[in-house]
VOBAKE-966675 format. One record per residue (C-alpha): x, y, z. Coordinates in steps of 0.25 Angstrom, whole numbers, plus 5000, padded with zeros to 4 digits. Example, Ala and Ser with C-alpha at 12.3 -4.5 7.8 and 13.67 -1.06 7.14 Angstrom:
BEGIN
<X 5049 Y 4982 Z 5031> .
<X 5055 Y 4996 Z 5029> .
END
This chain:
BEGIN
<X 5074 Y 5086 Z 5194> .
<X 5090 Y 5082 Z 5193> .
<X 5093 Y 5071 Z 5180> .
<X 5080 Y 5068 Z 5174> .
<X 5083 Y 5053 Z 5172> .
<X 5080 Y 5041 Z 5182> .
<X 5093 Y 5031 Z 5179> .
<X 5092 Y 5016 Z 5183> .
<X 5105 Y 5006 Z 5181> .
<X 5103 Y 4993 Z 5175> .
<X 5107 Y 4981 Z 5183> .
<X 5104 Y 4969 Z 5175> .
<X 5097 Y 4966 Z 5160> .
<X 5082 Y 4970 Z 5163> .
<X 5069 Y 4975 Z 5156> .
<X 5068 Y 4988 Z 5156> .
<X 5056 Y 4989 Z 5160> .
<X 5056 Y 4979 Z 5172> .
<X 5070 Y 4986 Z 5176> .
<X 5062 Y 5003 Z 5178> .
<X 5052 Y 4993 Z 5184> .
<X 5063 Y 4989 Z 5194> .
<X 5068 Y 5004 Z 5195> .
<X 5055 Y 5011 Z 5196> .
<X 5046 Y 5004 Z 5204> .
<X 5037 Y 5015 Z 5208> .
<X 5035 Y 5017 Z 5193> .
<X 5023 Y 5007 Z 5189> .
<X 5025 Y 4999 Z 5174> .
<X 5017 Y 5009 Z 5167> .
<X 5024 Y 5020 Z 5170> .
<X 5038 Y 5014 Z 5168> .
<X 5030 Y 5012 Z 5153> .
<X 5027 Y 5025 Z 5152> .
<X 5042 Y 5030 Z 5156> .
<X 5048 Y 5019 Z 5143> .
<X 5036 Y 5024 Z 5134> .
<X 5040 Y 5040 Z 5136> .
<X 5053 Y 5035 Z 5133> .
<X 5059 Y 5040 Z 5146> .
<X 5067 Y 5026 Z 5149> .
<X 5082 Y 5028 Z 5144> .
<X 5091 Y 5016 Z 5145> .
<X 5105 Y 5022 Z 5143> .
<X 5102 Y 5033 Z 5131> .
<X 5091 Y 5024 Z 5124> .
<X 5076 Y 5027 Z 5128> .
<X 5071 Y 5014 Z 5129> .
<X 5054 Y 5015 Z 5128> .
<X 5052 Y 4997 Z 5128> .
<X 5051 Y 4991 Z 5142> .
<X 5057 Y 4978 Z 5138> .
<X 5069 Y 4984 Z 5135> .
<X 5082 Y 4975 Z 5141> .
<X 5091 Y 4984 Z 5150> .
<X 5105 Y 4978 Z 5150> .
<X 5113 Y 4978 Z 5164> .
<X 5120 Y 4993 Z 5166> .
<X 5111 Y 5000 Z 5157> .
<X 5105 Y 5013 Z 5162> .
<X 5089 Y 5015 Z 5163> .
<X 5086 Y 5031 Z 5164> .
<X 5071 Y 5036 Z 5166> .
<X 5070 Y 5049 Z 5160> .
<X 5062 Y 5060 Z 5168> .
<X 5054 Y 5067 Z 5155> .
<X 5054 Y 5065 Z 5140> .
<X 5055 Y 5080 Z 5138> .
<X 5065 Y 5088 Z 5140> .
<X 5060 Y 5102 Z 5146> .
<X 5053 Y 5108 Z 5137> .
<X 5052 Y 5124 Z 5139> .
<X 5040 Y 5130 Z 5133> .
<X 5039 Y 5144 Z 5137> .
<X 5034 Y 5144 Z 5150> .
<X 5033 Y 5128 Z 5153> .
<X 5042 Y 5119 Z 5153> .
<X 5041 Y 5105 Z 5151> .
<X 5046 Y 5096 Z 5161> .
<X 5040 Y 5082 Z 5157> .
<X 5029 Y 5077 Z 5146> .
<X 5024 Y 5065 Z 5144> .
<X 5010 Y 5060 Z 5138> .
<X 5003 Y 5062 Z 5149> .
<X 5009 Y 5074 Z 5157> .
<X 5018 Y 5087 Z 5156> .
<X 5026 Y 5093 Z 5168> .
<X 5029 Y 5108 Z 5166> .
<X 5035 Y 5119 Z 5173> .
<X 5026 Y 5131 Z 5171> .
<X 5034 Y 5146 Z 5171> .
<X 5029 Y 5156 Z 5181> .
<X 5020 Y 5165 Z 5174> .
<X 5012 Y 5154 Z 5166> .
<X 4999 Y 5150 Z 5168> .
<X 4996 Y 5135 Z 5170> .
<X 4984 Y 5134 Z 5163> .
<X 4974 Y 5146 Z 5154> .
<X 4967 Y 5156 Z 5162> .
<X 4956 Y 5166 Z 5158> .
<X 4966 Y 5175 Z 5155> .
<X 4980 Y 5168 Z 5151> .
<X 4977 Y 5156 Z 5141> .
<X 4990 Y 5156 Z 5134> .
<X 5002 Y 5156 Z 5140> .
<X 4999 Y 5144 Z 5152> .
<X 5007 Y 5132 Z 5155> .
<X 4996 Y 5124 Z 5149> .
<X 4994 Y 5132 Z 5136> .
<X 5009 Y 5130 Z 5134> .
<X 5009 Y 5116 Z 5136> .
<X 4998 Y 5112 Z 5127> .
<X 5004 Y 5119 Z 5117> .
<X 5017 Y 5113 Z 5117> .
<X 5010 Y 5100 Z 5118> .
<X 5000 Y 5102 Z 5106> .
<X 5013 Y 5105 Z 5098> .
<X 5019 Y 5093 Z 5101> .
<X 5005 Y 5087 Z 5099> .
<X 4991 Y 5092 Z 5095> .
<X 4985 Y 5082 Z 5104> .
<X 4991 Y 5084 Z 5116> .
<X 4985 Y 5091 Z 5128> .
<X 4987 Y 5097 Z 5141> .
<X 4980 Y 5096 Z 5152> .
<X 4982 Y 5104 Z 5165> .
<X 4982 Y 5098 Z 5180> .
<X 4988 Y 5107 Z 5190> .
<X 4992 Y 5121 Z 5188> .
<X 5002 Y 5130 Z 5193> .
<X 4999 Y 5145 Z 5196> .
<X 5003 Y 5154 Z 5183> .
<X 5016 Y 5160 Z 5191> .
<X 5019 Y 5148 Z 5198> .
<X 5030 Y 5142 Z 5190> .
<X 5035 Y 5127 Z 5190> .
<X 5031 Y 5113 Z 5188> .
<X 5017 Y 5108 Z 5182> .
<X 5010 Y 5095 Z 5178> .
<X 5002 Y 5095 Z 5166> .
<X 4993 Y 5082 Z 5159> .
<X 4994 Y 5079 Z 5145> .
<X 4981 Y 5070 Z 5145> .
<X 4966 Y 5071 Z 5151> .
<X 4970 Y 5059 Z 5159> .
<X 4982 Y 5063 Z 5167> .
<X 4976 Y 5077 Z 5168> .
<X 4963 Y 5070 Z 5175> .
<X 4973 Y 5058 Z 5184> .
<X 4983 Y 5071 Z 5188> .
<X 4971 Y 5079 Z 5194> .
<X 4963 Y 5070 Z 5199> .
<X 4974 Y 5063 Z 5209> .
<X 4983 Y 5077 Z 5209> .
<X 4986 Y 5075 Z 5224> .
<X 4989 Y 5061 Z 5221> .
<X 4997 Y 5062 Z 5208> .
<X 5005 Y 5076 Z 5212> .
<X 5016 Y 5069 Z 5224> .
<X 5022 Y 5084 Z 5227> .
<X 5021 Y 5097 Z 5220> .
<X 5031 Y 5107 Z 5226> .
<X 5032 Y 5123 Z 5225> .
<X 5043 Y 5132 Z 5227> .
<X 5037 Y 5146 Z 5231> .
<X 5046 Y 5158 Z 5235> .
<X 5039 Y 5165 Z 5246> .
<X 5038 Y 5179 Z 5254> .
<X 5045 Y 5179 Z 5268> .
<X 5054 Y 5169 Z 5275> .
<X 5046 Y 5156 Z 5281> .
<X 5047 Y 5153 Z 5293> .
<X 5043 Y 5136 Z 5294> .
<X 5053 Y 5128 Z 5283> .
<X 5041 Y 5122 Z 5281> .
<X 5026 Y 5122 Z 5283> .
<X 5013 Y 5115 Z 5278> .
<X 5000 Y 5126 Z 5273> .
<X 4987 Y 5119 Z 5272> .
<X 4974 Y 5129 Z 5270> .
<X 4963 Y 5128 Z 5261> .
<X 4963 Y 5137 Z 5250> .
<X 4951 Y 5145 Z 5241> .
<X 4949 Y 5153 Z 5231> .
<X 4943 Y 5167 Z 5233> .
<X 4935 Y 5175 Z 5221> .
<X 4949 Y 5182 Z 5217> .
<X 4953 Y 5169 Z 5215> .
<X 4965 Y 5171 Z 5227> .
<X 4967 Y 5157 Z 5235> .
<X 4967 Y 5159 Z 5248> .
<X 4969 Y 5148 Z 5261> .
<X 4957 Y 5147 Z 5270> .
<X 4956 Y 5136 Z 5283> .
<X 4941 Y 5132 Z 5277> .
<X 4942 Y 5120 Z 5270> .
<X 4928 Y 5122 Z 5264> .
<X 4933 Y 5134 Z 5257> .
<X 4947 Y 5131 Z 5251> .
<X 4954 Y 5119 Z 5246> .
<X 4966 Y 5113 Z 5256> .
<X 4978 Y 5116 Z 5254> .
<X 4992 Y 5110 Z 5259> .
<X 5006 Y 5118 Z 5256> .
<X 5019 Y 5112 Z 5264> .
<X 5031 Y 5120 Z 5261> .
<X 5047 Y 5121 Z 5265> .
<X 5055 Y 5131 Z 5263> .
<X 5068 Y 5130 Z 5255> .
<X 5072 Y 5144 Z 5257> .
<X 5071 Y 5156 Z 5263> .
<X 5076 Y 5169 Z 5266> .
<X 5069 Y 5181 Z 5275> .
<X 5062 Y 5186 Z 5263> .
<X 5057 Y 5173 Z 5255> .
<X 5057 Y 5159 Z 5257> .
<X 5056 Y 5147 Z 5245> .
<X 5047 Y 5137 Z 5248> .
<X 5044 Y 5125 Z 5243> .
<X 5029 Y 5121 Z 5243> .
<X 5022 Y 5107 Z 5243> .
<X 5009 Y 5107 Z 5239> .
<X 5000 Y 5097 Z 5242> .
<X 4987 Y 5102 Z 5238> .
<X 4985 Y 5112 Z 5223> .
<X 4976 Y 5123 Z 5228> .
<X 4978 Y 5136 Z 5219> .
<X 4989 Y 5145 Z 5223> .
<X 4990 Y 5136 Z 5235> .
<X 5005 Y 5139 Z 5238> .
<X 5002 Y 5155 Z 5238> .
<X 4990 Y 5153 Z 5247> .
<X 4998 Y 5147 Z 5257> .
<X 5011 Y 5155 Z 5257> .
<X 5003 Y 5167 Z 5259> .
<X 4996 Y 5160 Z 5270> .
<X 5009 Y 5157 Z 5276> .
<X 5015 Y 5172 Z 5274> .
<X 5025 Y 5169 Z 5263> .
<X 5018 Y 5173 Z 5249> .
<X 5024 Y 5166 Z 5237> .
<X 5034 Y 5177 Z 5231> .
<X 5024 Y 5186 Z 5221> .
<X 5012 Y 5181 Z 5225> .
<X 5005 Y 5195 Z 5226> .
<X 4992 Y 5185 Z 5225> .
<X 4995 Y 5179 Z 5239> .
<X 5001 Y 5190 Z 5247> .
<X 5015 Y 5190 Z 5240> .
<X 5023 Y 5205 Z 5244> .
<X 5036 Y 5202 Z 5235> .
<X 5039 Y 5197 Z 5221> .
<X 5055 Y 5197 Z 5222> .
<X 5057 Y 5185 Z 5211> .
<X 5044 Y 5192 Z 5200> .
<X 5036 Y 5180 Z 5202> .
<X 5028 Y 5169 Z 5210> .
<X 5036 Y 5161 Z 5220> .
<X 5031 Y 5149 Z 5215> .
<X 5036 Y 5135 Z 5208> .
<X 5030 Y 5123 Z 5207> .
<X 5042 Y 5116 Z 5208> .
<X 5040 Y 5102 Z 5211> .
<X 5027 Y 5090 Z 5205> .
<X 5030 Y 5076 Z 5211> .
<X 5016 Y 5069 Z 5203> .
<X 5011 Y 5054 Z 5199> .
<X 5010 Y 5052 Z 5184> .
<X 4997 Y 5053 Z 5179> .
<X 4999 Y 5040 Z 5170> .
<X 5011 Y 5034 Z 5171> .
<X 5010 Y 5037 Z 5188> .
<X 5025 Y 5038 Z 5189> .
<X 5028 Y 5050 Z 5198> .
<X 5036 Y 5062 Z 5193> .
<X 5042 Y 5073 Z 5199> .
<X 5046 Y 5088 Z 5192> .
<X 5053 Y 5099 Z 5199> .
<X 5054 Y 5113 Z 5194> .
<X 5066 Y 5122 Z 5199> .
<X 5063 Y 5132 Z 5210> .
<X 5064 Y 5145 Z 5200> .
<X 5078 Y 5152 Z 5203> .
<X 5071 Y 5166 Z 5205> .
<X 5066 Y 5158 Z 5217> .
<X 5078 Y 5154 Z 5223> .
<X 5085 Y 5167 Z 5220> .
<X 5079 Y 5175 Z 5232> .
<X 5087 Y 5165 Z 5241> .
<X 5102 Y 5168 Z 5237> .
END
């Protein structure tokens, strides 16, 4: 995400608060108040947190990205936490949330622990999830209320959410749109169908970035969550995801899922300021193309 600061150059003796007004006018007065309140306002070194604070002509105004520094714990790391939500990225191999079988060791379990020690009050509340060796970026809610704005209006509050998926064979379109309908069979395998009685529609637009004659690396926008929606449709179009035995994946050359959430573009559930989190394409990724 390049320097994690916003900068802004005073120009005469203003109020701070009018002056980010000035700066950010697709930021609304409340969620200006929220960024002096998280203490994520800077004027020079000094965090200044009081809105009628006198800048002085010259003096530099940064906006700081997140109040925590990434924070590693074992699986997830933290990318950004306030009081109302947590952005992660997840390790392959971990569960997003508790299953019948795996109740421990899951993205959620992990993160409520982490928060309970910092408070015993704290929660965590889950609204999207990623598949247990799908590996990269995640949003999280911290109240019942954000959890309950971020699901009802998902569509609306997630802008973009891309993946990178590594993928059998060489494509043939740079880039192409899938839309299907996908269900659920017994074995709980999605599969895509034409009826729109039987499945849910689903709409995948990808480009690739590259390729050689045995894979190519996609990246995939997503504008609908259906499970496993990205496998589904790279089977349907003949290119498995890499390791995905599950949907008709013949090679495992990197010893994993090709899949990485790599990008969230999504509307504040309070605050409505809009955020956006990359997670790096994994090296092992790239390294079947040099």
């Amino acid at each position: 995400m390049g320097k994690n600061n916003t900068e802004f150059k005073v120009y005469k003796n203003i109020e701070l608060m009018k002056f980010l007004m000035e700066k950010m006018p697709q930021n609304s007065r409340n969620s200006i108040k929220s960024m002096l309140t998280h203490k994520r306002v800077m004027v020079g070194e000094e965090v200044v947190s009081q809105y009628n604070y006198m800048l002085k002509e010259g003096q530099v105004v940064s906006i700081g990205k997140s109040r925590v520094h990434k924070q590693d714990l074992k699986g997830v790391t933290i990318l950004y936490e306030d009081n109302d939500i947590l952005v992660v990225e997840k390790d392959k191999g971990i569960l997003s949330v508790a299953t019948a079988k795996e109740k421990d060791n899951t993205a959620y379990t992990i993160l409520k622990n982490y928060l309970k020690e910092v408070d015993p009050k704290n929660k965590i509340f889950v609204v999207h999830r990623l598949d247990r060796d799908t590996s990269g970026v995640m949003l999280f809610a911290k109240t019942p209320k954000a959890q309950d704005i971020l699901q009802t209006n998902w569509n609306e509050m997630v802008k973009e959410r891309t993946y990178v998926a590594l993928v059998e064979g060489a494509m043939e379109k740079e880039t192409d749109t899938i839309v299907s309908y996908i269900a659920e069979n017994k074995a709980y395998i999605s599969y895509s169908t034409t009826n729109e009685n039987e499945g849910k529609k689903a709409v995948s637009t990808y480009k690739v970035l590259k390729k050689n004659k045995n894979y190519s690396l996609v990246e995939v926008n997503i504008e609908t969550g259906r499970k496993n929606q990205i496998r589904v449709h790279m089977q349907d179009i003949g290119h498995s995801v890499v390791g995905d035995k599950k949907y008709g994946a013949t090679k495992n050359p990197i010893k994993r899922l090709g899949l990485h959430a790599h990008s969230i573009v999504f509307v504040h559930p309070i605050t409505k300021e809009v955020f956006s989190f990359t997670s790096k394409i994994p090296n092992e990724f790239l390294s079947l193309f040099r």
